[in-house]
C-alpha positions in Angstrom: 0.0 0.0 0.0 1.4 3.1 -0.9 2.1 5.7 2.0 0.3 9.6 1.6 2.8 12.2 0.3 3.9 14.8 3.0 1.4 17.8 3.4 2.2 20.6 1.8 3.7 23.9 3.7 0.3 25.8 3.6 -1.5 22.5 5.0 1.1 22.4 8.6 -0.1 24.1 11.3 1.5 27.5 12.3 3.6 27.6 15.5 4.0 30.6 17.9 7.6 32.3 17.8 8.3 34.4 20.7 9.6 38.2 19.5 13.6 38.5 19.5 14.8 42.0 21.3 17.6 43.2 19.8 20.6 44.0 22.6 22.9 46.8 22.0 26.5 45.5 22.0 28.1 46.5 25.2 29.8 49.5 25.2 33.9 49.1 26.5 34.2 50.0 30.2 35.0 54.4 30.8 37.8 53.2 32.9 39.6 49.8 30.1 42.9 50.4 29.5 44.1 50.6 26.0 45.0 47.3 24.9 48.7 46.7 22.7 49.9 44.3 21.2 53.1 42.9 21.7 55.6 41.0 19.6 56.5 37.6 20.5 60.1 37.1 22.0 62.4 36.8 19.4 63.4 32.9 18.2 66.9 32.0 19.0 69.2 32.2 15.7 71.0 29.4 14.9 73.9 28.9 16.6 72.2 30.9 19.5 70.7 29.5 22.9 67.2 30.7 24.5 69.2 32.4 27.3 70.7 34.7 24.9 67.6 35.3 23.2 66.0 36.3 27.1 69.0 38.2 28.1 70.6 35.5 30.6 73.6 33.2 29.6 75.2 31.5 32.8 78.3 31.0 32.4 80.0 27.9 30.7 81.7 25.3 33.5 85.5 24.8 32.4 87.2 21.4 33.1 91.3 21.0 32.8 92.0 18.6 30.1 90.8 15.3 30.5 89.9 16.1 33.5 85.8 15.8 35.0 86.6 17.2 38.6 84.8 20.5 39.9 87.1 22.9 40.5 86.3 25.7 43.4 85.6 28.1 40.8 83.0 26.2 39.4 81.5 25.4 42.4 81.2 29.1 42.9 79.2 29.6 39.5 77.1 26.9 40.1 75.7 27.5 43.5 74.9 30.9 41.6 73.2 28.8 39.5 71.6 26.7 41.7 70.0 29.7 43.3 68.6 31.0 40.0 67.0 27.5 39.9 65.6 27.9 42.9 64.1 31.5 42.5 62.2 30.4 39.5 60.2 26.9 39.5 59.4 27.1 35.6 63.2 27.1 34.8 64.6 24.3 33.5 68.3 23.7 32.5 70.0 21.9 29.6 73.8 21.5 30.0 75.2 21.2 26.7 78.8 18.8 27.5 81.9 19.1 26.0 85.4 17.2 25.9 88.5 18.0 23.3 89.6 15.0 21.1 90.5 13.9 17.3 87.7 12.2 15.1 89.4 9.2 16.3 89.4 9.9 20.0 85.2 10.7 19.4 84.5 7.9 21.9 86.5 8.2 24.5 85.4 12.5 24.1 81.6 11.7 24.6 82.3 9.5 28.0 84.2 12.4 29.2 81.7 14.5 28.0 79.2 12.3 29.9 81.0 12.3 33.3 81.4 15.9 33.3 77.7 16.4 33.1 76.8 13.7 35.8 79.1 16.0 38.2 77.7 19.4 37.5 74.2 17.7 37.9 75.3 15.9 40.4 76.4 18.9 42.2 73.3 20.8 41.4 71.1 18.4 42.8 73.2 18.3 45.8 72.1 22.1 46.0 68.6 21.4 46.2 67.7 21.9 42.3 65.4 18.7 41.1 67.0 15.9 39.0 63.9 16.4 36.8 64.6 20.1 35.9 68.0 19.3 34.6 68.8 17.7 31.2 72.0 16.5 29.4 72.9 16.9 25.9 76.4 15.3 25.3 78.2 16.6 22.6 81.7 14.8 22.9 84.2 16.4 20.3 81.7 18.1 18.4 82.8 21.7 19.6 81.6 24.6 17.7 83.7 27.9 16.6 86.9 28.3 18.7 85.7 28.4 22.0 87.5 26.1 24.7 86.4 22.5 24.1 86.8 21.4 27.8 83.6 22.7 29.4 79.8 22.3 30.1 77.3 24.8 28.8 74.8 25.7 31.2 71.4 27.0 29.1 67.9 27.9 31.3 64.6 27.3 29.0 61.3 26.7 30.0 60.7 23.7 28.3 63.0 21.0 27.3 64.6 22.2 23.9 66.1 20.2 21.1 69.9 19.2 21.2 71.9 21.3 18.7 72.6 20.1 15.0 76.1 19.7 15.8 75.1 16.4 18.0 72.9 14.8 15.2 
């Protein structure tokens, strides 16, 4: 049996619609502020690290040749450090480590580059900063430009940030 086509529009009975008041749009409060936009902070270049981009570069932590002991001196820089840490719970560090050796000494560079890390971390932790707030990037022999190859880069960020190209 076929089914009864739909009625047509004039046949449906009419529904009630409520009237629609129009609202003004809200004028901006006498007292608001002008707002201004500001640019974002500038992206690191490459070659550059965020704290140089925001204005704060701790200093690097220099080792004596084929050496991964601490010396006073860098104690000193990183209690400073470790105080920065502590003044600020959304800082996070990377330290960026570094050993001198040939091509054919890469190896043997990256442990020492590793051990010199797991002492200034060490040592930082030791000062109260969390493990967790501390990474390690360890870039051996891989030194860029002529600065001293025997060191650890200290480098705050927010967030943890991606190893330079040099260590890919």
């Amino acid at each position: 049996m076929p089914s009864a086509p739909p009625p047509a529009a004039a046949e449906l009975p009419a529904k009630e619609v409520a009237p629609v008041e129009a609202v003004p749009p809200a004028a901006p409060p006498a007292t608001a502020e002008p707002q201004v936009a500001s640019k974002p902070p500038a992206a690191p270049t490459p070659g550059e690290s965020p704290s140089a981009v925001a204005g704060e570069k701790p200093p690097s932590i220099n080792f004596a040749p084929g050496s991964s002991d601490l010396t006073d001196r860098a104690r000193a820089e990183l209690n400073k450090l470790a105080v920065r840490m502590q003044s600020s719970a959304s800082l996070r560090l990377l330290l960026y480590a570094y050993a001198a050796g040939t091509e054919a000494q890469a190896e043997a560079a990256r442990l020492l580059s590793f051990t010199r890390a797991l002492n200034v971390r060490s040592y930082l932790i030791s000062q109260g900063v969390s493990a967790e707030r501390i990474g390690v990037r360890l870039m051996g022999n891989k030194v860029p430009g002529n600065l001293p190859a025997d060191r650890v880069d200290p480098q705050f960020t927010t967030k943890e940030a991606p190893a330079p190209a040099e260590a890919q």
